[in-house]
Kinemage of the C-alpha trace (Angstrom):
@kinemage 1
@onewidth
@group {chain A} dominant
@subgroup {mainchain}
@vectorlist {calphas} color= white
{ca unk a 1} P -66.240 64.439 33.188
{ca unk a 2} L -64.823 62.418 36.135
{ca unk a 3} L -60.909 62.015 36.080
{ca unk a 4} L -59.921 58.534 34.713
{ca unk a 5} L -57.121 57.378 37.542
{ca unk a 6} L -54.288 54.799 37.330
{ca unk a 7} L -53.389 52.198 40.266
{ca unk a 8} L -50.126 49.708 39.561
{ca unk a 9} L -49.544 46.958 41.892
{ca unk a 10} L -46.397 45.650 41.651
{ca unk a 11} L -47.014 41.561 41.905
{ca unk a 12} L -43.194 41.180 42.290
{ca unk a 13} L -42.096 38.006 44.624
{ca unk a 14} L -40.415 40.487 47.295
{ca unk a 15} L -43.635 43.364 47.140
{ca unk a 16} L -46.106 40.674 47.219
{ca unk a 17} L -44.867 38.724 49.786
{ca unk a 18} L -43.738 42.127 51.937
{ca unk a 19} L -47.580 43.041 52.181
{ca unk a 20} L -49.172 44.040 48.335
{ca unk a 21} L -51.055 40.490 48.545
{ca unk a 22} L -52.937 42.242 51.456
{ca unk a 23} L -52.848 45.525 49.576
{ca unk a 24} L -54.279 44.157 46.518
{ca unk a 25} L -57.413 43.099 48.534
{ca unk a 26} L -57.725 46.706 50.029
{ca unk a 27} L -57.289 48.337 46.909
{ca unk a 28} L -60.216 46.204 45.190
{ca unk a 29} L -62.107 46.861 48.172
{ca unk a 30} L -62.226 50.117 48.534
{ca unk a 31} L -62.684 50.806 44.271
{ca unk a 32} L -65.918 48.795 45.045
{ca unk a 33} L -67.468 50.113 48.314
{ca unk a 34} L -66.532 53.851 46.680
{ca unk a 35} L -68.154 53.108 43.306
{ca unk a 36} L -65.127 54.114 41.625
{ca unk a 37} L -64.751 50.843 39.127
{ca unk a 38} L -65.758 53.282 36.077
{ca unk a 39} L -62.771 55.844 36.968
{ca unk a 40} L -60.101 53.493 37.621
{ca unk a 41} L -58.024 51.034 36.224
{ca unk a 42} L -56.407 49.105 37.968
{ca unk a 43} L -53.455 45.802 37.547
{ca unk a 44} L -51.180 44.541 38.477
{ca unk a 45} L -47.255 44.106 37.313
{ca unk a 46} L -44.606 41.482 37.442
{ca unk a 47} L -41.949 43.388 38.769
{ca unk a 48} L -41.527 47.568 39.179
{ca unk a 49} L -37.751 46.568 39.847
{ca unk a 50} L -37.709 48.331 43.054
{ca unk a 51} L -37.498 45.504 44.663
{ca unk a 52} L -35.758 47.647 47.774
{ca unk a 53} L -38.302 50.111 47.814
{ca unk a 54} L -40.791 48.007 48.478
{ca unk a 55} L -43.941 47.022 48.715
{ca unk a 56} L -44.702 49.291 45.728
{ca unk a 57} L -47.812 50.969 44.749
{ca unk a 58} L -48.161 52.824 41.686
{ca unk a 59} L -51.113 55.525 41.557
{ca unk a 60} L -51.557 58.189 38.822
{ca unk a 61} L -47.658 57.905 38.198
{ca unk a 62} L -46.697 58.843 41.598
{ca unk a 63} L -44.812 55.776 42.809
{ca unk a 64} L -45.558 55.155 46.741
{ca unk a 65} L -42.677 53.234 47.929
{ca unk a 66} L -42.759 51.029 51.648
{ca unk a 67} L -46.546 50.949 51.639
{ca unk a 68} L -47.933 48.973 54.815
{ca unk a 69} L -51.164 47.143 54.245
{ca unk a 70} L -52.109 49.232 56.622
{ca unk a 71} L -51.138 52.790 54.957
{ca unk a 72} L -53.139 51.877 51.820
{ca unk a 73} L -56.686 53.296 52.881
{ca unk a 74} L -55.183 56.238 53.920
{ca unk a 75} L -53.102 56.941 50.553
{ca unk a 76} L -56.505 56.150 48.410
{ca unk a 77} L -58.581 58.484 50.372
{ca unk a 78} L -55.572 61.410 49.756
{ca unk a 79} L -55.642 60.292 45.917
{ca unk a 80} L -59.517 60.221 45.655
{ca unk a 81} L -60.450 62.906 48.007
{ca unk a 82} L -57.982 65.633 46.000
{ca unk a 83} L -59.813 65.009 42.661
C-alpha cells in the first residue's frame, strides 16, 4: 500500500500574494505529471497564521516556511522521492 500524503497551502492574503499563487500551480502540476492524484490530498487554507513565516507550505505536517516558487519542485521531489 502506497503512503497517503498531505500538502496545505496556506491561501492567506500575505502567502498568496508573496509567491503560493505560483506555488499552487507547481504543486498541481507536478501531482499530475507524477501520477500521484490517488496518494495525495491536497487544499488549500485561509490563513496558517504565520503570516511572517511566509509563503507557507504545509506537507505531511512538516511546515516549510519562506518557500520560493522556485524551491517548490525541489521540496516535492525530497517529500516524494523519500517514500
Amino acid at each position: 500500500m502506497k503512503t497517503r500524503h498531505n500538502i496545505i497551502i496556506c491561501m492567506g492574503s500575505s502567502c498568496f500574494a508573496r509567491g503560493n499563487e505560483r506555488a499552487l500551480g507547481i504543486i498541481k502540476s507536478y501531482i499530475n505529471k507524477n501520477g500521484l492524484d490517488a496518494n495525495v490530498e491536497f487544499r488549500g487554507k485561509l490563513c496558517t497564521e504565520l503570516c511572517n513565516k511566509g509563503p507557507v507550505i504545509t506537507i505531511n505536517d512538516i511546515c516549510y516556511e519562506n518557500v520560493k516558487p522556485e524551491s517548490v519542485t525541489d521540496i516535492l521531489d525530497s517529500v516524494f522521492t523519500a517514500g
